[in-house]
MMTF fields as JSON, N, C-alpha, C and O atoms, coordinates in Angstrom:
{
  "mmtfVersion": "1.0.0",
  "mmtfProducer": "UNKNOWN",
  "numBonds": 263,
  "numAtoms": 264,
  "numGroups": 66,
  "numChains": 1,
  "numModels": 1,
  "chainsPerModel": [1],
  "groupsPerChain": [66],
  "chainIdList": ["A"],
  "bondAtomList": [4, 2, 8, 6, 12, 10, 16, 14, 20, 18, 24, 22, 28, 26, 32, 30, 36, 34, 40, 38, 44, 42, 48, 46, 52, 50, 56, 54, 60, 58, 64, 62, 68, 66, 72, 70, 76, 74, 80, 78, 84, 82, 88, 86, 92, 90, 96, 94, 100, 98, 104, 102, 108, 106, 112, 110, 116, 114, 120, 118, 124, 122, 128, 126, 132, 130, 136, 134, 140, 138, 144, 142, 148, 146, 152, 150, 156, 154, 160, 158, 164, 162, 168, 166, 172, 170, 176, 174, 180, 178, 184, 182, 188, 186, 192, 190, 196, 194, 200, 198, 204, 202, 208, 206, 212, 210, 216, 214, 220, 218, 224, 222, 228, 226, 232, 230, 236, 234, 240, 238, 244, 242, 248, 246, 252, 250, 256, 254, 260, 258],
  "bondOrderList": [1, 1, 1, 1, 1, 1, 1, 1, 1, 1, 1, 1, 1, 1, 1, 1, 1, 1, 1, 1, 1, 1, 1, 1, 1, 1, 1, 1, 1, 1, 1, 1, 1, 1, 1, 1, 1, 1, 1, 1, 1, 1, 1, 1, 1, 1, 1, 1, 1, 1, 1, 1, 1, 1, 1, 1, 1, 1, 1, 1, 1, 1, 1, 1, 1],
  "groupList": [{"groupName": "UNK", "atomNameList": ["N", "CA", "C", "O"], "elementList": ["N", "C", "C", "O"], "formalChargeList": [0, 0, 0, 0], "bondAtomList": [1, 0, 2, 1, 3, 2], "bondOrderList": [1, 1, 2], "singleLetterCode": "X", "chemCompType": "L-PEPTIDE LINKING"}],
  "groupTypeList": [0, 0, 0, 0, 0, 0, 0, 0, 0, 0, 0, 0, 0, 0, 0, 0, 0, 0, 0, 0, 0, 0, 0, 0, 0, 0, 0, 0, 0, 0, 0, 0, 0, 0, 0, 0, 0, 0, 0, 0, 0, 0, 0, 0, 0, 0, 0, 0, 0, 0, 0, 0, 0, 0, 0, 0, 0, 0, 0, 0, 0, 0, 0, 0, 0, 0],
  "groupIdList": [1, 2, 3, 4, 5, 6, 7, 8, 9, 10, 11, 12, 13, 14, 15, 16, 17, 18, 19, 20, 21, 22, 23, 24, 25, 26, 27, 28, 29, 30, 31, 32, 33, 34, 35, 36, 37, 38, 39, 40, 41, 42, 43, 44, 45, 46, 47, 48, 49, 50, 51, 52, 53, 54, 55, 56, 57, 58, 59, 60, 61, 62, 63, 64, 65, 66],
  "secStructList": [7, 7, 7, 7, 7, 7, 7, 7, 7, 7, 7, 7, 1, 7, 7, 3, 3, 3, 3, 3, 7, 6, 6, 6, 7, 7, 3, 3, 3, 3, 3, 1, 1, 7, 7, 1, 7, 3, 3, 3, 6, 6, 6, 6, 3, 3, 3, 3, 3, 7, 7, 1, 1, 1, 7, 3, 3, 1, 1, 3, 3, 3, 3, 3, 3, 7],
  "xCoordList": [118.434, 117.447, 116.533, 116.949, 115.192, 114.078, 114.117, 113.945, 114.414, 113.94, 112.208, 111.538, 111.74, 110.543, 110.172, 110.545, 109.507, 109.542, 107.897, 106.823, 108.753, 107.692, 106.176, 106.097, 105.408, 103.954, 103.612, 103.537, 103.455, 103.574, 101.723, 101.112, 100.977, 99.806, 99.562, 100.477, 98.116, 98.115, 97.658, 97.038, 98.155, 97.475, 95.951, 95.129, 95.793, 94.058, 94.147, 94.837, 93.059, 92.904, 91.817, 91.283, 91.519, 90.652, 90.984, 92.15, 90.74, 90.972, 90.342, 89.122, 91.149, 89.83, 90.517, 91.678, 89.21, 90.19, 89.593, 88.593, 90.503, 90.129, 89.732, 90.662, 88.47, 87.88, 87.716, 87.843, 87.469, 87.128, 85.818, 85.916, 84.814, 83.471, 83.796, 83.896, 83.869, 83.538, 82.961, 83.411, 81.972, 80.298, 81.294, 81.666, 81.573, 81.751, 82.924, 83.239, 83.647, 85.186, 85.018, 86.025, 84.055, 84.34, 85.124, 85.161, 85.893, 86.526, 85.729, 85.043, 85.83, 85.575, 85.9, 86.155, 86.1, 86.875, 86.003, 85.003, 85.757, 85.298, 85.899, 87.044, 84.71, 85.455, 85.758, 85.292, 86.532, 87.447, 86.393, 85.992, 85.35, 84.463, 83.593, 83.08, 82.99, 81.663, 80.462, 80.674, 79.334, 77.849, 77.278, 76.268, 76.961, 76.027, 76.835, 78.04, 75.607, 76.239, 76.685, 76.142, 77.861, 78.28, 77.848, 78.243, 77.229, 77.137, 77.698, 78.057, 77.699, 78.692, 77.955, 76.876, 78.571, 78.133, 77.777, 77.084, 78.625, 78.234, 77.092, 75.903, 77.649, 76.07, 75.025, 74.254, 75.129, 74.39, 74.492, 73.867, 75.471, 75.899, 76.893, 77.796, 76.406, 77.106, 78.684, 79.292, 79.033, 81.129, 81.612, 82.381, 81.226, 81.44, 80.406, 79.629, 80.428, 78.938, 79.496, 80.449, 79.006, 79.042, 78.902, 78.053, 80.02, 79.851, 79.879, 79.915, 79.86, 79.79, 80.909, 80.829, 82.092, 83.537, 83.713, 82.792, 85.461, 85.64, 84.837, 84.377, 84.628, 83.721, 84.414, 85.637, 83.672, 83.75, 83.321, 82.273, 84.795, 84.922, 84.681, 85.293, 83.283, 82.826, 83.797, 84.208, 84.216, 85.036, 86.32, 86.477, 87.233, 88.831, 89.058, 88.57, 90.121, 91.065, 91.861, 92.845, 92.075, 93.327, 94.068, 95.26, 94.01, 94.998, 94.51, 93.338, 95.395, 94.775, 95.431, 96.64, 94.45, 94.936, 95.062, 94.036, 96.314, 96.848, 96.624, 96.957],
  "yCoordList": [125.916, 125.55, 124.466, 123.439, 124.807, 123.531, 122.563, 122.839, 121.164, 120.211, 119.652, 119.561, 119.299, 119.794, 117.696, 117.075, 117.411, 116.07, 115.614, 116.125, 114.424, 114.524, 114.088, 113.118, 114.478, 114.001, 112.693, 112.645, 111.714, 110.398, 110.311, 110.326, 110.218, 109.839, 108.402, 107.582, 108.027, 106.655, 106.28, 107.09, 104.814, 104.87, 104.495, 104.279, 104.468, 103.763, 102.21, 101.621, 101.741, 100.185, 99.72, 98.618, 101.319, 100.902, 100.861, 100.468, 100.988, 101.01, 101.161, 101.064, 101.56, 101.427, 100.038, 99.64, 99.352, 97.775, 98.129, 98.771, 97.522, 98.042, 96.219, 95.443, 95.782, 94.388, 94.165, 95.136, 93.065, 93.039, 92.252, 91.388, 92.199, 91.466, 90.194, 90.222, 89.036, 87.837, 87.169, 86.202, 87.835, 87.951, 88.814, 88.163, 90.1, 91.045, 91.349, 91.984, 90.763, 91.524, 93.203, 93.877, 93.614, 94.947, 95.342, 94.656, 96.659, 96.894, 97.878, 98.539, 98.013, 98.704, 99.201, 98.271, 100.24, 100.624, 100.561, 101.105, 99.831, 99.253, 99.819, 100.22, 100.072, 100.616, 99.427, 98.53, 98.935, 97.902, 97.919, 96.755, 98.828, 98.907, 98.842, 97.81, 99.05, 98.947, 98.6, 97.636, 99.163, 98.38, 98.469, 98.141, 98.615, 97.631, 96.829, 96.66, 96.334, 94.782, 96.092, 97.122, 95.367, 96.16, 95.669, 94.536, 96.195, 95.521, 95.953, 97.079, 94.858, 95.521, 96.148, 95.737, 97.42, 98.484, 98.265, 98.818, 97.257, 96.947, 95.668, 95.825, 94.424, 93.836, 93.528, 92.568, 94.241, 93.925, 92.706, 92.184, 92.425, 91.179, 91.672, 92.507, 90.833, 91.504, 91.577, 90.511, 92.16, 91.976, 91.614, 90.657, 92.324, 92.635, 92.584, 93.524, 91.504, 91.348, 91.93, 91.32, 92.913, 93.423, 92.114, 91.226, 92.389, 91.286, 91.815, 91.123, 93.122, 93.774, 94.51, 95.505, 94.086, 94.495, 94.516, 94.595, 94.403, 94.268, 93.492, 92.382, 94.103, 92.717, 91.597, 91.486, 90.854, 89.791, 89.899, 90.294, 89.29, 89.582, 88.686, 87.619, 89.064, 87.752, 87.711, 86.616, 89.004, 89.269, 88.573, 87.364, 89.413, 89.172, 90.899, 91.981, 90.462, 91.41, 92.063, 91.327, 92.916, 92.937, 94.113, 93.844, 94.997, 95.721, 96.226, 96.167, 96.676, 97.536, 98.914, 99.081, 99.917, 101.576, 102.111, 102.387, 102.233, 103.152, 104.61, 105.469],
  "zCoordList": [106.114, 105.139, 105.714, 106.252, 105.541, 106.037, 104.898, 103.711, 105.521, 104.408, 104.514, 105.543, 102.951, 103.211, 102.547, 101.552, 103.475, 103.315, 101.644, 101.327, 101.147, 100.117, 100.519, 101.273, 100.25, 100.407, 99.29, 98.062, 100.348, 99.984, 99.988, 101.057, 98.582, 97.942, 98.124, 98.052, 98.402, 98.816, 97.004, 96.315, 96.461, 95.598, 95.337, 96.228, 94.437, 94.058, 93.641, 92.808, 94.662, 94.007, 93.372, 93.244, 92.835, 91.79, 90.109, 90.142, 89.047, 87.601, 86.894, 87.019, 85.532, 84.355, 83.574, 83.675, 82.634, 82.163, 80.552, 80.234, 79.786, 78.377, 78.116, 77.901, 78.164, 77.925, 76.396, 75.65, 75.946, 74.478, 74.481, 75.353, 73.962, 74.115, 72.657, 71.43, 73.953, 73.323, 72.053, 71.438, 71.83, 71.006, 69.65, 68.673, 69.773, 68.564, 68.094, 67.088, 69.031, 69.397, 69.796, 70.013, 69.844, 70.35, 71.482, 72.504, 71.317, 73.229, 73.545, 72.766, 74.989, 76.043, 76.98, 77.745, 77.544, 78.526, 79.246, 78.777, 80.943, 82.235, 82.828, 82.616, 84.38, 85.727, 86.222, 85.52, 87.433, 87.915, 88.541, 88.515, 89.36, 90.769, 89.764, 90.197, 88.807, 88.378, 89.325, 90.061, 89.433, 90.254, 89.456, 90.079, 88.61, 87.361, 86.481, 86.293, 85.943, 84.819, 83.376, 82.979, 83.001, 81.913, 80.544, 80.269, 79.773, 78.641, 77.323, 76.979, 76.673, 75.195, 74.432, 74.005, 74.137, 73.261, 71.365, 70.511, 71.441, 69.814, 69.979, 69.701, 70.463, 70.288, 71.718, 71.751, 72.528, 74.359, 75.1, 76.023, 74.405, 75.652, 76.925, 76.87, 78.171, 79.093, 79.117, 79.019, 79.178, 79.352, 80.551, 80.644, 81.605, 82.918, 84.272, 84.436, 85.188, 85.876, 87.431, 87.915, 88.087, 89.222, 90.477, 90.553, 91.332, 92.202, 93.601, 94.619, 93.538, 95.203, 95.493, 96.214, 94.946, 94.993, 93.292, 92.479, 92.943, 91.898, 90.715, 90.986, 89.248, 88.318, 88.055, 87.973, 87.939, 87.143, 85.49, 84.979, 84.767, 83.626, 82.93, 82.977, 81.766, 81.086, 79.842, 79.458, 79.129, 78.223, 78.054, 78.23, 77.699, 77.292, 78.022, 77.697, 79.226, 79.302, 78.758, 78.68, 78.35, 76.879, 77.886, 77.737, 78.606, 79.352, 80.651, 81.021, 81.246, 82.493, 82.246, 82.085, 82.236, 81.919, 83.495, 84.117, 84.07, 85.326, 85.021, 85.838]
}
């Protein structure tokens, strides 16, 4: 019998972040990589400001969705 070795997946270091906006309490689900400024959907304040790499979070973190 061939043993058949497992295929080892690299993971992602990227994410989605479920933020809450400061301003409304609204949430949002954010890309971790975002390149634009994110803004909040209920009142347009920014949540999330693009920094080249990962954002910077003006919000409240409230989870990270894997």
């Amino acid at each position: 019998m061939v043993k058949r070795e497992r295929l080892m997946l690299p993971k992602p270091r990227s994410s989605f972040l479920l933020i809450q906006c400061s301003n409304c309490s609204n949430e949002q689900v954010v890309f971790s990589n975002a390149t634009m400024l994110v803004k909040c959907n209920g009142c347009g304040a920014p949540i999330a400001q693009n920094t080249g790499g990962r954002v910077k979070i003006l919000g409240t973190l409230l989870k990270r969705l894997d």
